[in-house]
C-alpha positions as CSV (number, residue, x, y, z in Angstrom):
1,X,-123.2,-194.6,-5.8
2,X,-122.1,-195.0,-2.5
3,X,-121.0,-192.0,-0.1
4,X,-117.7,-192.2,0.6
5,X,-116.5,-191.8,4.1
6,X,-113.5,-190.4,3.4
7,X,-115.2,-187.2,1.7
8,X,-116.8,-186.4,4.7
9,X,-115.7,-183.1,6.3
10,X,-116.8,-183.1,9.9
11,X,-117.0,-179.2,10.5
12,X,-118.8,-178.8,13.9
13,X,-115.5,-179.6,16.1
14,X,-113.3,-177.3,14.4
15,X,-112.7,-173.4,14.6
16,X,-113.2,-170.5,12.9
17,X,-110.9,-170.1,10.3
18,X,-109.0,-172.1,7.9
19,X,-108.7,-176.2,7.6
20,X,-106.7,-178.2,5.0
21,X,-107.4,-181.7,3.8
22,X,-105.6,-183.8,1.2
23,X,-107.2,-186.7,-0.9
24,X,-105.4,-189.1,-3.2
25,X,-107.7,-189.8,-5.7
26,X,-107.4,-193.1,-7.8
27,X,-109.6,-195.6,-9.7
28,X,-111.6,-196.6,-7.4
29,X,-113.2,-193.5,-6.6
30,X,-114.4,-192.7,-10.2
31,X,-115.5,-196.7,-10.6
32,X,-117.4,-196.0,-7.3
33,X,-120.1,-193.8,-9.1
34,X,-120.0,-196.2,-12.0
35,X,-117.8,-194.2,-14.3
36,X,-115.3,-196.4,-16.1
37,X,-114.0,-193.7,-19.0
38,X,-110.1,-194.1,-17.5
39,X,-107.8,-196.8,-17.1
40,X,-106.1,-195.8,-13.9
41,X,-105.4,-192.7,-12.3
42,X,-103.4,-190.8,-9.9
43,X,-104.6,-187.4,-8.3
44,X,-103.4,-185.2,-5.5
45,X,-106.8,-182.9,-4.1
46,X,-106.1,-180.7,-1.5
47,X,-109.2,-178.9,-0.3
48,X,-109.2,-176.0,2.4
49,X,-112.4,-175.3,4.4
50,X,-112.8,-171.8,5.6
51,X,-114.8,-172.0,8.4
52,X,-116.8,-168.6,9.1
53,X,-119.7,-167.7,11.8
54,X,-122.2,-167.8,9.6
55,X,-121.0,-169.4,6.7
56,X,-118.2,-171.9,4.6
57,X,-116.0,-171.5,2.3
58,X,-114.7,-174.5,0.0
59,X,-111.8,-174.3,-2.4
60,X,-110.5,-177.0,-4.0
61,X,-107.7,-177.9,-6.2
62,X,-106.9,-180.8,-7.2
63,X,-103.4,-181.7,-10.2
64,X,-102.5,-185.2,-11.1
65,X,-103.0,-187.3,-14.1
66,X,-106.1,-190.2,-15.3
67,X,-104.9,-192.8,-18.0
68,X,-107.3,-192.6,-21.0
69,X,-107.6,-193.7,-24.4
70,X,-107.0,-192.2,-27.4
71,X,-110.1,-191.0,-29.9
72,X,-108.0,-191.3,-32.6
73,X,-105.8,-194.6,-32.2
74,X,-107.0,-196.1,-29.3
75,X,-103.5,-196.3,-27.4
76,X,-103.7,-195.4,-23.6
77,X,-102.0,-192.8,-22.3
78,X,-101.8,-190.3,-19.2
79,X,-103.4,-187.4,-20.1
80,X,-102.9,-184.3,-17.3
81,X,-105.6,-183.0,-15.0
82,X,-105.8,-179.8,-13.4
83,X,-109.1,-178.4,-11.9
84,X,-110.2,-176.0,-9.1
85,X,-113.6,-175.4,-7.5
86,X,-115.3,-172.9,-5.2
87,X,-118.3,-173.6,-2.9
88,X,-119.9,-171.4,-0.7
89,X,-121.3,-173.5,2.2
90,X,-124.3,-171.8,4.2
91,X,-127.4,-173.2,6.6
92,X,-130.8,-173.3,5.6
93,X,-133.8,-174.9,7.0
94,X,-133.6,-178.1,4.0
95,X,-130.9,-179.0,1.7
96,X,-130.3,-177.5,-1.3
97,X,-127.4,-177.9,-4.1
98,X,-129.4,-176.7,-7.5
99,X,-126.4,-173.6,-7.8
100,X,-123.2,-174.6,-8.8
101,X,-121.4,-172.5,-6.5
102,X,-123.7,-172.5,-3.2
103,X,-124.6,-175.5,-0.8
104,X,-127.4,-174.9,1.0
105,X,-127.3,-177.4,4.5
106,X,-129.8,-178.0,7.2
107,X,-129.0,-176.3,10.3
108,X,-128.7,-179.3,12.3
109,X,-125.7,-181.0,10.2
110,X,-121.8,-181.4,11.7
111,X,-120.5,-183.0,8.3
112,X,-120.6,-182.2,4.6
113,X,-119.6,-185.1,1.7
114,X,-117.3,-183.3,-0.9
115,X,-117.0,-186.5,-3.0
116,X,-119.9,-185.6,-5.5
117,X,-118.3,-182.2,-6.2
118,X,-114.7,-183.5,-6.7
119,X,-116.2,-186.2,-9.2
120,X,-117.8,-183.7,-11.2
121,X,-115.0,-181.6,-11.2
122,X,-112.5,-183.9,-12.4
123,X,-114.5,-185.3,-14.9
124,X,-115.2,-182.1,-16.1
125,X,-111.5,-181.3,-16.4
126,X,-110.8,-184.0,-18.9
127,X,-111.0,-182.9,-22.6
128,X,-113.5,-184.5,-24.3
129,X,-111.4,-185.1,-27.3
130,X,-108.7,-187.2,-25.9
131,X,-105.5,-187.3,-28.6
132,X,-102.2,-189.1,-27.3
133,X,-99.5,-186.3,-27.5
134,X,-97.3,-189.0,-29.7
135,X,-99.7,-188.5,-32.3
136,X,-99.7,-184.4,-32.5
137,X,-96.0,-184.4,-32.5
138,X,-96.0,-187.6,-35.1
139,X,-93.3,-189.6,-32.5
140,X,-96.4,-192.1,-32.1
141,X,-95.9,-195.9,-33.7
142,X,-98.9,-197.9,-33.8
143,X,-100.5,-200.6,-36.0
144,X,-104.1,-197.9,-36.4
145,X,-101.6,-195.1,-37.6
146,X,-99.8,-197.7,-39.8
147,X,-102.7,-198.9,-41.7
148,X,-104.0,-195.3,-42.1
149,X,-101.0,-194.3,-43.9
150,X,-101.4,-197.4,-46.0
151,X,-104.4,-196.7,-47.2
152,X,-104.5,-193.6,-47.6
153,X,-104.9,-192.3,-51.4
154,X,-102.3,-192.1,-53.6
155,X,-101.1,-188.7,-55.3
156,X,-101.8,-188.7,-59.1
157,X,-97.9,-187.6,-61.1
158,X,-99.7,-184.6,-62.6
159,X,-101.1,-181.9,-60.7
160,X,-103.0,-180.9,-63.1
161,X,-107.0,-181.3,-62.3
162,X,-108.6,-184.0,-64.2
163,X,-111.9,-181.9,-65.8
164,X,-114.0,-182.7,-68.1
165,X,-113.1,-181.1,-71.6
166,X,-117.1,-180.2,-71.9
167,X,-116.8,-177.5,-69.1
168,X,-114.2,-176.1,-70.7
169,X,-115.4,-173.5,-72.6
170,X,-118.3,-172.6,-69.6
171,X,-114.8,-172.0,-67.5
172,X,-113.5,-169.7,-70.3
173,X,-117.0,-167.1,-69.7
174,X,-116.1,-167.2,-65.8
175,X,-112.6,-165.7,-66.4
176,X,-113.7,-164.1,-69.9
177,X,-115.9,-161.0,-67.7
178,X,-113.2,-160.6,-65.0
């Protein structure tokens, strides 16, 4: 994976208070730490840095959409992201980012790289069962739904079960003591 530049957030020249900083994310980012699960995508992240005395605050949001393929038919389609993160930033004498929610820096850092949070983040945010919307609504036309259909088994003219006349009279000893 290679740290990309642009998730840097230099913090040492800015005051204390509250920064914003917008990201448009596409493919490239996610193919830059070798994840190739989407087919494009096109996401707005806006993340605002709350720069305290002591301490940082991190919230980030980030809405957009990441073409994927359906589980069920294979046909790509843009499925909606939406995801938000908080991360407490605070100086410690090593690095440390074992908690989710807390990033421990050295004291001697001016910069902190966001891009392994957002990348987790919006991974995360995509359902792991990916169904194309045309095919809950049944609007989808494809050659996999097509052939399904086909061969899907035929309904017998009678409704009647098919049993076997042996268990018959067993059946009649279940109903007999009711």
């Amino acid at each position: 994976m290679m740290k990309l530049k642009e998730f840097f957030i230099p913090f040492s020249g800015l005051k204390l208070g509250k920064h914003e900083f917008e990201y448009k994310i596409k493919n490239t980012f996610f193919e830059s730490f070798g994840y190739e699960e989407f087919n494009g995508a096109s996401i707005a992240l806006k993340a605002i840095l709350n720069k305290m005395s002591t301490m940082m605050e991190l919230d980030i949001h980030a809405k957009g959409t990441v073409n994927v393929n359906c589980d069920l038919t294979s046909e790509p389609f843009d499925q909606q992201v939406t995801a938000d993160l908080q991360l407490v930033i605070k100086f410690g004498d090593e690095y440390n980012d074992e908690d989710d929610e807390i990033l421990i820096i050295p004291h001697g850092e001016h910069q902190v790289n966001i891009a392994q949070y957002v990348y987790e983040m919006l991974v995360l945010a995509v359902p792991q069962k990916r169904v194309h919307p045309g095919v809950l609504d049944g609007t989808l036309q494809s050659e996999a739904l097509d052939r399904l259909e086909e061969l899907q088994p035929k309904e017998t003219k009678d409704n009647k079960e098919d049993t076997d006349p042996r268990w018959d009279d067993l059946k009649k000893l279940l109903t007999d003591n009711k």
